[in-house]
C-alpha positions as CSV (number, residue, x, y, z in Angstrom):
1,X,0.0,0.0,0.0
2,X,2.9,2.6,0.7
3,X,0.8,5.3,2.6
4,X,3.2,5.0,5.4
5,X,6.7,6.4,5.3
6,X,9.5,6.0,7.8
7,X,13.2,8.1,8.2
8,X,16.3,6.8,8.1
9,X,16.6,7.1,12.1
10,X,13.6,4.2,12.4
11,X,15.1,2.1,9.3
12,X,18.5,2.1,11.3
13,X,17.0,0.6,14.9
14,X,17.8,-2.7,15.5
15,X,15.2,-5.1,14.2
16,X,13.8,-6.2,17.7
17,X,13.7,-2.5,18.8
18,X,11.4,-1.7,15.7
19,X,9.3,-4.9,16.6
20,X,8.8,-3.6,19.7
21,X,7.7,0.0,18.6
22,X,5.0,-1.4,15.7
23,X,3.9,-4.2,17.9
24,X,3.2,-1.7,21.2
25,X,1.6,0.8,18.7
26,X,-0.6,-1.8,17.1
27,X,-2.0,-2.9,20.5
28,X,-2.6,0.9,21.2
29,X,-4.2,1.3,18.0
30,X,-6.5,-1.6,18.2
31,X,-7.6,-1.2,21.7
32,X,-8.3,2.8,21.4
33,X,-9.0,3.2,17.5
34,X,-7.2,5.9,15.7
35,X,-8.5,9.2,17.7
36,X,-8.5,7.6,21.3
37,X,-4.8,6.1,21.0
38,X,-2.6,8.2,22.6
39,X,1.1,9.1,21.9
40,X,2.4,9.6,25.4
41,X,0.7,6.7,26.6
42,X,2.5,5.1,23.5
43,X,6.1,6.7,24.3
44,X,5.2,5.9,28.2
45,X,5.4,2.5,27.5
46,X,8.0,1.9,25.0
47,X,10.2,4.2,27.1
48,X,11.4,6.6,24.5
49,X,11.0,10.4,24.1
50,X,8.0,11.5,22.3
51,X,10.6,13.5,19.7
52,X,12.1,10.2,18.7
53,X,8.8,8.9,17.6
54,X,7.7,11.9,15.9
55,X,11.7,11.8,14.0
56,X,10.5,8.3,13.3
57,X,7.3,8.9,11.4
58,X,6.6,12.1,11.6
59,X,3.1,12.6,13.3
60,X,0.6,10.3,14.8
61,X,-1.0,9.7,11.2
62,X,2.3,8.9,9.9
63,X,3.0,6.2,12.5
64,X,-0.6,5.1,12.0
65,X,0.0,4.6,8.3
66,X,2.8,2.5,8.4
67,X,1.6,0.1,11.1
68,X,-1.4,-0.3,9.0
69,X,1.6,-0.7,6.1
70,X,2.9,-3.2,8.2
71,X,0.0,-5.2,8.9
72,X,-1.3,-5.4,5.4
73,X,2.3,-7.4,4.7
74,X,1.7,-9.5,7.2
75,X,-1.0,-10.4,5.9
76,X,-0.5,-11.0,2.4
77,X,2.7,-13.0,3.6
78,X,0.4,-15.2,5.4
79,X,-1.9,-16.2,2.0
80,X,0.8,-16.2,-0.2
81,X,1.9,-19.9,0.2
82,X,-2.0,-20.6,-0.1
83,X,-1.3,-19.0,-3.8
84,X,1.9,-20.4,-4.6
85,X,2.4,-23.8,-3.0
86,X,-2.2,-25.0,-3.9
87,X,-1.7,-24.6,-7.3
88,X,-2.0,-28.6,-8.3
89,X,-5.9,-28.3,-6.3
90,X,-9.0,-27.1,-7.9
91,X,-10.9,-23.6,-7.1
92,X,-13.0,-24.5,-4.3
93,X,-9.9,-26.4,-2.1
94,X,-7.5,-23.6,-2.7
95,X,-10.6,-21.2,-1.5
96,X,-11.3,-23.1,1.3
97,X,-7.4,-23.2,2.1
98,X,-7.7,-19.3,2.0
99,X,-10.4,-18.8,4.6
100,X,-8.6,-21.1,6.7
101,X,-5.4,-18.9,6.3
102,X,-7.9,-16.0,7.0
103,X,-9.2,-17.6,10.5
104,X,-5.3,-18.6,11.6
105,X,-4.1,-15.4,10.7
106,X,-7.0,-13.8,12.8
107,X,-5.7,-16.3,15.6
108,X,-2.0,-15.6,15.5
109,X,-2.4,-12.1,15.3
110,X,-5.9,-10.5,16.5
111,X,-4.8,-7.2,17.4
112,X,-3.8,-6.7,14.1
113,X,-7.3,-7.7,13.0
114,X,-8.8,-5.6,15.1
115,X,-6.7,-2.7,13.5
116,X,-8.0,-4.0,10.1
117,X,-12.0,-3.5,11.7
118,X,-11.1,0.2,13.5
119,X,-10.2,1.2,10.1
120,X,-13.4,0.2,8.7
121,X,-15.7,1.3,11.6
122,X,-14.0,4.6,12.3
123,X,-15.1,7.7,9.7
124,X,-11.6,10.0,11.1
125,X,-8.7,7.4,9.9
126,X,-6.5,9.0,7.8
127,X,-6.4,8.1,4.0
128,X,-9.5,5.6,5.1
129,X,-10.9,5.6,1.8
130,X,-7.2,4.8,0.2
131,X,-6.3,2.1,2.5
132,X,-9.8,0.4,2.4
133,X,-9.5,0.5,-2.0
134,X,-6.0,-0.6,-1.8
135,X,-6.9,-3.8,0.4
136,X,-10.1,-4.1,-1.1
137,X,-8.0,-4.1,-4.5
138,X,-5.5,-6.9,-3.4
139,X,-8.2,-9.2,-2.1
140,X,-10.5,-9.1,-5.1
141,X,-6.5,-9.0,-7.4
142,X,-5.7,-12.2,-5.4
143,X,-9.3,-14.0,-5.9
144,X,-9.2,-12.9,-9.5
145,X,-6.1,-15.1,-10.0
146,X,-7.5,-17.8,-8.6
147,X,-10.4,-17.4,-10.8
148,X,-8.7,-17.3,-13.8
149,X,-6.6,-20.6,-12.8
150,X,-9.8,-22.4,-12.8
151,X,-11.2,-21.1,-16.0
152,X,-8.3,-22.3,-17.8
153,X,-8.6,-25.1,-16.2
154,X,-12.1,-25.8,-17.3
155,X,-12.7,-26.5,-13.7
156,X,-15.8,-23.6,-13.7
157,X,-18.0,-22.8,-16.1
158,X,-16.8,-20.7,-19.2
159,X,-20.3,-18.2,-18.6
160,X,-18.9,-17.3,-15.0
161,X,-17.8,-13.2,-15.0
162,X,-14.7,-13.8,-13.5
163,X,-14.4,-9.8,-12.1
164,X,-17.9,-9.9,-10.1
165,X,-17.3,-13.6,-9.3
166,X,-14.7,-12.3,-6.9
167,X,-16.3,-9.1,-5.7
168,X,-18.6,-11.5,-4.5
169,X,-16.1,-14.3,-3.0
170,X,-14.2,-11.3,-1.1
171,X,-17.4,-9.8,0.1
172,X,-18.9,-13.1,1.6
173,X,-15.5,-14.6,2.7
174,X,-14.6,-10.7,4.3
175,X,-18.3,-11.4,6.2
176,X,-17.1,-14.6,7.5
177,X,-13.7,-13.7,8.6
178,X,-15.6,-10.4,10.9
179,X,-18.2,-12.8,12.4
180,X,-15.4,-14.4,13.8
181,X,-14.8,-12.0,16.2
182,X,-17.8,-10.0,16.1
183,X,-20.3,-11.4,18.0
184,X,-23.2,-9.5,16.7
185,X,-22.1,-10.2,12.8
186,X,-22.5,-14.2,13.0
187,X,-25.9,-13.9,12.9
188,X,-26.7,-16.2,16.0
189,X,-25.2,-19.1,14.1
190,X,-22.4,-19.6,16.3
191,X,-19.4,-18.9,14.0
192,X,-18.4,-16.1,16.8
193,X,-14.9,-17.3,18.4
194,X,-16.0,-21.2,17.2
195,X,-13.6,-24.6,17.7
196,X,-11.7,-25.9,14.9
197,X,-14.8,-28.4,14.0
198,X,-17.4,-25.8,13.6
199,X,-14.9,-23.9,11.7
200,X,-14.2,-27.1,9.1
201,X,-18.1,-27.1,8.9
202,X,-19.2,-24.4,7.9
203,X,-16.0,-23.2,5.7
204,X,-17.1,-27.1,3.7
205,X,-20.4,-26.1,3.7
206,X,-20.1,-22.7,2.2
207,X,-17.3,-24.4,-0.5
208,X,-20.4,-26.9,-1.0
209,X,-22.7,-23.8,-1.6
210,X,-19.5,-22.1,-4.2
211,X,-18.9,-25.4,-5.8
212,X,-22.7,-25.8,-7.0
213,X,-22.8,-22.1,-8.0
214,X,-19.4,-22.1,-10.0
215,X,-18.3,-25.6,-11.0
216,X,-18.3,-26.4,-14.5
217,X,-20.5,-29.3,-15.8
218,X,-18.8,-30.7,-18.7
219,X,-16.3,-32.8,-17.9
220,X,-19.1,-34.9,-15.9
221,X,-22.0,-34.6,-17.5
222,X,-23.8,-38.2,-18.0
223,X,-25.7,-37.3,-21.0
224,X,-23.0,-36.6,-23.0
225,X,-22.7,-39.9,-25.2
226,X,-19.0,-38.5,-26.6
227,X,-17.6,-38.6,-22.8
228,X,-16.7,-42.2,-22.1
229,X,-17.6,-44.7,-18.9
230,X,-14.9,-45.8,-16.9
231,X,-15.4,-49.1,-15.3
232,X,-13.6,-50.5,-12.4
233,X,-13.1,-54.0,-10.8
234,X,-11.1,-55.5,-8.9
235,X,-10.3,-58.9,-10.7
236,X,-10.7,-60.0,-14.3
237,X,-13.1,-62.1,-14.1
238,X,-15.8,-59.6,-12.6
239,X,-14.9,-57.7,-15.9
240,X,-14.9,-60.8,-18.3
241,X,-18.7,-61.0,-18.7
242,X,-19.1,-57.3,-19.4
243,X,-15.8,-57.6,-21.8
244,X,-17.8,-60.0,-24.0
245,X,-20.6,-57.2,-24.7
246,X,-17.5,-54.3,-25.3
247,X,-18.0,-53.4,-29.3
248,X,-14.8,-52.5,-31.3
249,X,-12.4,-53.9,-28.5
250,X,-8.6,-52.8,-27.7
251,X,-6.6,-54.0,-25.4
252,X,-4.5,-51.5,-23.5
253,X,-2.0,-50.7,-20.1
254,X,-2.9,-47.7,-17.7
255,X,-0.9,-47.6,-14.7
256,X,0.8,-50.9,-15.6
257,X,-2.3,-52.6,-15.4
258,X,-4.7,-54.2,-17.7
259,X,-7.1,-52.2,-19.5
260,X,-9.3,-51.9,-22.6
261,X,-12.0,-49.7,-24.5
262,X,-14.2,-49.9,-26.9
263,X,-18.4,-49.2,-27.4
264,X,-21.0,-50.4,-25.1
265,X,-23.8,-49.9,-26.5
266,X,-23.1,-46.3,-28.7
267,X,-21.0,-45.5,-25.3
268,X,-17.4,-45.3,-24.9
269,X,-16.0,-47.2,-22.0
270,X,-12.4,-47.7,-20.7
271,X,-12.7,-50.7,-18.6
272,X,-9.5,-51.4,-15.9
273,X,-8.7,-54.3,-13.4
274,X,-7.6,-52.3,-10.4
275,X,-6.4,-55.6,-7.8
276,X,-7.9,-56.5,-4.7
277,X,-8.1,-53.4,-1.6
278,X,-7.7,-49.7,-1.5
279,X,-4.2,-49.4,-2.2
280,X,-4.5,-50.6,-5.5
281,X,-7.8,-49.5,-6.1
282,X,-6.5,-45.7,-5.6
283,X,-4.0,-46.0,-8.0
284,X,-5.0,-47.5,-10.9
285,X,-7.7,-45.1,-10.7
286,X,-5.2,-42.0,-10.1
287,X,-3.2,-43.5,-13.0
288,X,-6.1,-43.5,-15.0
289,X,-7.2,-40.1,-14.4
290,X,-3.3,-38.6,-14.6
291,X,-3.1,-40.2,-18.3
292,X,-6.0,-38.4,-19.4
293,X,-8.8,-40.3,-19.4
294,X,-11.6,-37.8,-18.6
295,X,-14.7,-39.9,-17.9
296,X,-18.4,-39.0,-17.3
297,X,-18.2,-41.0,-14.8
298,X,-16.7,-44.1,-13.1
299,X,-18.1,-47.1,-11.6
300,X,-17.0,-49.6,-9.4
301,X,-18.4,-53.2,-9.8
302,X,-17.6,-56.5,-9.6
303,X,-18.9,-59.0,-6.4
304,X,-19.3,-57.9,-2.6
305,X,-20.8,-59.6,0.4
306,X,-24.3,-58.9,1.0
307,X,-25.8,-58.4,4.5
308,X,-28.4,-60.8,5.5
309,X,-29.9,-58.6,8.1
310,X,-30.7,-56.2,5.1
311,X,-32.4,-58.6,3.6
312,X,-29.8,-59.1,0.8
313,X,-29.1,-62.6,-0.5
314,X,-26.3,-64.2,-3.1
315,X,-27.1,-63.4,-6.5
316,X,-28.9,-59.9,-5.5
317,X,-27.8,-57.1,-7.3
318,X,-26.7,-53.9,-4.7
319,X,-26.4,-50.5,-6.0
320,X,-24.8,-48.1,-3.6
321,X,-26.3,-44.9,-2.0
322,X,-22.7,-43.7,-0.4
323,X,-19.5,-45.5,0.8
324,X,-17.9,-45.6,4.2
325,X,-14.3,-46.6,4.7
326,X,-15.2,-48.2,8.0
327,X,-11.4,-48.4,9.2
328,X,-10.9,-45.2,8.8
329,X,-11.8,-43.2,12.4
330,X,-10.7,-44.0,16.1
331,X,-10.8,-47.7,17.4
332,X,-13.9,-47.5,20.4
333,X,-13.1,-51.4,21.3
334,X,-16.4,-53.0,19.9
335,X,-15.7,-55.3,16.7
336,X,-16.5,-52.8,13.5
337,X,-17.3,-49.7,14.9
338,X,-14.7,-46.9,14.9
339,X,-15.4,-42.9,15.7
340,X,-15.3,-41.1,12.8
341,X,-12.0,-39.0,13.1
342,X,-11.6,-35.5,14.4
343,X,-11.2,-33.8,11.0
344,X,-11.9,-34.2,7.2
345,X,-9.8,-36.3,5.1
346,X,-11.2,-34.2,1.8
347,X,-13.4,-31.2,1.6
348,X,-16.5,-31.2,0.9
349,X,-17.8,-34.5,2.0
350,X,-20.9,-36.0,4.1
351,X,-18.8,-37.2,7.1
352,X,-14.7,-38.1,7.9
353,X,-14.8,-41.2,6.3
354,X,-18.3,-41.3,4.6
355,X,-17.8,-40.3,0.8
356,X,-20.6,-39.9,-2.4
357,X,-22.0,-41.4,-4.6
358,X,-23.4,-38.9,-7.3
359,X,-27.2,-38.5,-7.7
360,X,-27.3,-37.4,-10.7
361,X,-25.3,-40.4,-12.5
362,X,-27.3,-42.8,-11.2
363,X,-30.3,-41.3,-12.3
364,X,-30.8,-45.1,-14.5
365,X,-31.2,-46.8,-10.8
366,X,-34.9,-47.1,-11.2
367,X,-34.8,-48.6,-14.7
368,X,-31.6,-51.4,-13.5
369,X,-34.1,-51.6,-10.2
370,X,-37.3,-52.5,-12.8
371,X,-35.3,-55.2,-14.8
372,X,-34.4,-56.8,-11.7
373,X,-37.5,-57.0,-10.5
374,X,-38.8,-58.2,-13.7
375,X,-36.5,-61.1,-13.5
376,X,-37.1,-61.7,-10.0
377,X,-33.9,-60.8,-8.8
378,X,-33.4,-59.2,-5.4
379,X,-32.7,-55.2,-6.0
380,X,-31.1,-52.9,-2.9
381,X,-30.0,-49.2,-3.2
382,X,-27.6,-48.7,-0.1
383,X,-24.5,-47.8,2.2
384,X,-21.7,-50.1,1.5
385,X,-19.2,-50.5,3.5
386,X,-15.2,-50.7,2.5
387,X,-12.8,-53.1,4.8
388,X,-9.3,-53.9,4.9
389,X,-9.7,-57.2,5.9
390,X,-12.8,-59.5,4.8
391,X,-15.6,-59.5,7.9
392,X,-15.7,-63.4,9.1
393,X,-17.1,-63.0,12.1
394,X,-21.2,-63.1,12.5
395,X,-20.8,-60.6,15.7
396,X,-19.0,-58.1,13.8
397,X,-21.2,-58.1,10.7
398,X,-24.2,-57.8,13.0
399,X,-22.4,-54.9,14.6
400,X,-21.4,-53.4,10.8
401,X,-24.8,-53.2,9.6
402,X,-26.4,-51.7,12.9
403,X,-23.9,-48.8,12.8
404,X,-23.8,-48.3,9.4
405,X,-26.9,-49.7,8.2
406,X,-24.6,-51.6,5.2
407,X,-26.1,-53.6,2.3
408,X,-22.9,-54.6,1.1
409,X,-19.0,-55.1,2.0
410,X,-16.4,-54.4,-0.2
411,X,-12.9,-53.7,-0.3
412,X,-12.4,-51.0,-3.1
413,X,-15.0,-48.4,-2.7
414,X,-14.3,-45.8,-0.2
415,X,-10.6,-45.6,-2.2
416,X,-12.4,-44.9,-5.8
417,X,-14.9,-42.9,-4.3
418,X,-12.4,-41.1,-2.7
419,X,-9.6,-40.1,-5.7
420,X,-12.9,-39.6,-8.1
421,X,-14.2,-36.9,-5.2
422,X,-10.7,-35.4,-5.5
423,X,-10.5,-35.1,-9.2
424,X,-14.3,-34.1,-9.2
425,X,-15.3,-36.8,-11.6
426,X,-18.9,-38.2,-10.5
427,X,-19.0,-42.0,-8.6
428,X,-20.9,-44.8,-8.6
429,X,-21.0,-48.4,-7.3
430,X,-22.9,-51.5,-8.6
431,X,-22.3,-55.2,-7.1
432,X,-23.1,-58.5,-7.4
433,X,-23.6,-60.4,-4.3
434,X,-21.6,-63.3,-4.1
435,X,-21.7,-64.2,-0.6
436,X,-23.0,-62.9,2.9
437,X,-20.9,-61.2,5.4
438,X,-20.0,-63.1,8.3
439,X,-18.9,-66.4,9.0
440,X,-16.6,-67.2,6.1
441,X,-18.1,-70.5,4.2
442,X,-16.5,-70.3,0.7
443,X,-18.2,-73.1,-0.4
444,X,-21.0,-71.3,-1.0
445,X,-19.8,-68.5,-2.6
446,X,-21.1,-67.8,-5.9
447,X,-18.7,-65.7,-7.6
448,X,-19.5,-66.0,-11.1
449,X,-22.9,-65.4,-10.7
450,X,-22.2,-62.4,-8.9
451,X,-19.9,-61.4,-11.4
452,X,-22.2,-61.9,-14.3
453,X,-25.5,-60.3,-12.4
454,X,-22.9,-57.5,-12.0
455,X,-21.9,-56.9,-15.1
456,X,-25.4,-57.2,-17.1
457,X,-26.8,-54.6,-14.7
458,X,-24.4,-52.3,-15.6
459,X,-24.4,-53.2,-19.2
460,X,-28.3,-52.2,-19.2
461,X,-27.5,-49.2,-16.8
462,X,-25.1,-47.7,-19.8
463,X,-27.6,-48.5,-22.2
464,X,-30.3,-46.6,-20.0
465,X,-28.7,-43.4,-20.2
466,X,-28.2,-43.6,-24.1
467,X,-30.2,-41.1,-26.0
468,X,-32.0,-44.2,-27.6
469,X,-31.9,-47.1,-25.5
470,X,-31.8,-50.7,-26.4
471,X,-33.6,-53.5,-25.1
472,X,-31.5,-55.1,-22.6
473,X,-32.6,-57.4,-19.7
474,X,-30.3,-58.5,-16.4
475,X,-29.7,-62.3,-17.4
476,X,-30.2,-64.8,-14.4
C-alpha cells in the first residue's frame, strides 16, 4: 500500500527495537481506534522520548500509516503460500485453504485484525478511503487469480464473469472472517470465536454452496454420449462378462495394469482391473485419471458380500447410496465400529470417512431396479461399506450393519470414491452379491454369478442413459 513512510533514524534501529515500537503501537491502536490512542501513553510504555517517535514517522497519522503498512504485509505474507504452493488443487480447495489462512491469521495475530475493523468502523482514519480500495483491490487481485486458474482449467463454467465472481467471494468470505470475532455479525449461528470443527463445517459447507454455484458441468456430465464410462473392478473375471458385450475392442495398459476400450452400446468405455483393496484400487484409478482419461463418470463393480440382516441374499444385485471406509476413524473397542475421526480427510464431504456417490449419475437406478424385479432378482440401493480385511465374524457383521446400516461389504470403494471426489469426476458403485458377510463358508460363494448379475446390470444401466436405448434385460 505505501501510505506509510518511515526516516532513516527508524530504518537504522535494531530489528527487535522496531518490533517492539510497531507491535506496542498496534495494541494501542487496536484497543483505542485511531483518535483515542494516545502518543504519550504510547512513548510511556516503549520508554522513548515523544521527539524520537515523531523523528520516526513524523506525526501520529504517519505512525498510523505505516503500522497499517505493516500489517497489510503480514498479511499478504500469510496467504501467499496458499497461492503459490495449492496450485496442483481445484478452485473451491485452494478457497477453502484461503479462509482457513484467513481464520489462523486472525488467531495468531488479533490485534492486528482488530486494526483492520477500526479502520473500517471509524469515519476519522487517515487516508480511510485509500487504505480500504488498496486492500479491497489486493483481495479481489488475489481472488481474481485464482479465478482465472480455474477457468483455464475448465474447472468452472466458461459463462462465469470472472471480475464480479470475486467481488462477490471477497465480500462473503470478508463477512465470514468479521463474524469471527464480532459477536453481533454471525448472525446467531455460532461462527463467533467457534472450535476448529465448527470452523471445518461451515467453511465445507459454504465451498459446497460455491462449488454448486461455479463448478463447470462438462467434464461430468452423463448425458453426453461423446464422454466415455470408466469401469472399475477388482479382478478379471468380474470384468470378463461385461468384456464379451465391449463393441470394437482394444486391449490397453494404464498404470501398468490391464485395461481396454471400446463401445457399449453407442457409449465409450475404458474398462481397468484395479487388484484387490484400497491401495491398488487408488492407484490404478489416479493412473487413470493422470493419463488423461476424462470420464463421465466411473463405476465400481464386480462381487461384494451382502448383508443378510438387510435382507440381501447371493445373486442380488446392490447398488450403492454412499461409501464408508469403515477403518478409517478411532478404534472405540467394539468389533467394526470406529469414531469417525476429528477432521476431514477431503473437503466437501458427508462425514470423515463417509464419501458420495453422485445422484445425478445414477439417475438409471430405477430402470436397472425395474429389470431386476422383472426377472425376479433381489434389488437394494444402499451404504456399502469398505474393509481392509474380509468380515468373518457373525458378531461383527451384525455390529457393521447396525452402525452403518450396510447392504454390502467391499474392499475398493471408499478408495475410488475417494480419488474420483478429489479429481471431481462423479461415482458410482454397482455389485453382485456373491456371498454374505460373516462367518466365512466359501463353499458357498457364488462368484460367477455375482460377477455376471454385475456386469449385465451395468451393461443395461449404460444402455439406459443412451439417448435411444436398447432393449436389454439382467440375465439370471
Amino acid at each position: 500500500m505505501g501510505l506509510g513512510k518511515t526516516s532513516k533514524t527508524f530504518d537504522n534501529l535494531v530489528p527487535a527495537k522496531q518490533a517492539k515500537i510497531i507491535d506496542t503501537a498496534v495494541e494501542e491502536f487496536s484497543a483505542k481506534g485511531y483518535r483515542g490512542a494516545s502518543i504519550n501513553a504510547l512513548v510511556a510504555r516503549l520508554g522513548i522520548a515523544k521527539g524520537s517517535l515523531f523523528q520516526y514517522f513524523g506525526s501520529k497519522k504517519g505512525l498510523f500509516l505505516f503500522v497499517f503498512d505493516h500489517v497489510i504485509e503480514k498479511a499478504k505474507a500469510h496467504l501467499r503460500p496458499v497461492r503459490d504452493e495449492s496450485g496442483a488443487t481445484d478452485l473451491f480447495r485452494r478457497l477453502e485453504q484461503s479462509l482457513l489462512a484467513g481464520v489462523a491469521f486472525i488467531r495468531q495475530y488479533p490485534r492486528y485484525y482488530t486494526l483492520y475493523l477500526t479502520v473500517m468502523l471509524e469515519s476519522n482514519v487517515p487516508f480511510r478511503t485509500e487504505i480500504l480500495r488498496s486492500f479491497r483491490h489486493y483481495s479481489v487481485e488475489y481472488l481474481l487469480a485464482l479465478l482465472t486458474t480455474a477457468c483455464e482449467r475448465g474447472e468452472i463454467r466458461e459463462d462465469i464473469p470472472l471480475e464480479q465472481t470475486a467481488f462477490w467471494l471477497d465480500a462473503m468470505m470478508d463477512r465470514f472472517l468479521q463474524a469471527q470475532v464480532t459477536r453481533h455479525l454471525d448472525g446467531g449461528l455460532g461462527l463467533h470465536q467457534a472450535d476448529d470443527e465448527k470452523i471445518r463445517q461451515w467453511t465445507g459447507a459454504l465451498m459446497k454452496m460455491i462449488r454448486e454455484g461455479l463448478a463447470a458441468h462438462g467434464r461430468s456430465k452423463i448425458d453426453d454420449v461423446k464422454q466415455p464410462i470408466l469401469i472399475v473392478a477388482a479382478c478379471r473375471f468380474e470384468l470378463d462378462p461385461l468384456l464379451k458385450r465391449v463393441n470394437r475392442k482394444k486391449a490397453l495398459r494404464i498404470g501398468n495394469r490391464s485395461g481396454w476400450q471400446g463401445l457399449l452400446g453407442h457409449r465409450p468405455v475404458f474398462l481397468l482391473v484395479s487388484g484387490a483393496g484400497g491401495t491398488n484400487a487408488a492407484q490404478a484409478l489416479t493412473a487413470a485419471f493422470e493419463s488423461r482419461i476424462n470420464p463421465a463418470l466411473v463405476i465400481q463393480t464386480g462381487c461384494g458380500g451382502g448383508f443378510g440382516e438387510a435382507g440381501v441374499k447371493v445373486g442380488d444385485v446392490c447398488v450403492a447410496t454412499c461409501e464408508f471406509d469403515v477403518h478409517l476413524g478411532l478404534e472405540t473397542g467394539e468389533k467394526g465400529v470406529v469414531k469417525p475421526l476429528p477432521f476431514m480427510v477431503l473437503p466437501d464431504l458427508d462425514g470423515p470417512n463417509q464419501f458420495k456417490v453422485d445422484g445425478n449419475a445414477f439417475s438409471a437406478v430405477q430402470t436397472v431396479k425395474s429389470a431386476c424385479h422383472h426377472l425376479k432378482i433381489g434389488f437394494h440401493h444402499g451404504p456399502f461399506i469398505s474393509v481392509a480385511t474380509i468380515t468373518t465374524e457373525n458378531q461383527t457383521a451384525v455390529n457393521y450393519y447396525q452402525h452403518y446400516g450396510a447392504v454390502v461389504e467391499n474392499m475398493e470403494g471408499a478408495a475410488t470414491a475417494q480419488v474420483c471426489h478429489h479429481y471431481q469426476v462423479p461415482f458410482g458403485e454397482l455389485r453382485g452379491v456373491s456371498n454374505l458377510v460373516g462367518r466365512r463358508e466359501r463353499d458357498q460363494w457364488e462368484l460367477e454369478l455375482a460377477a455376471a448379475r454385475a456386469a449385465a446390470a451395468v451393461g443395461h444401466f449404460i444402455r439406459a442413459m443412451a439417448p435411444k436405448a436398447h432393449p436389454s434385460k439382467v440375465q439370471s
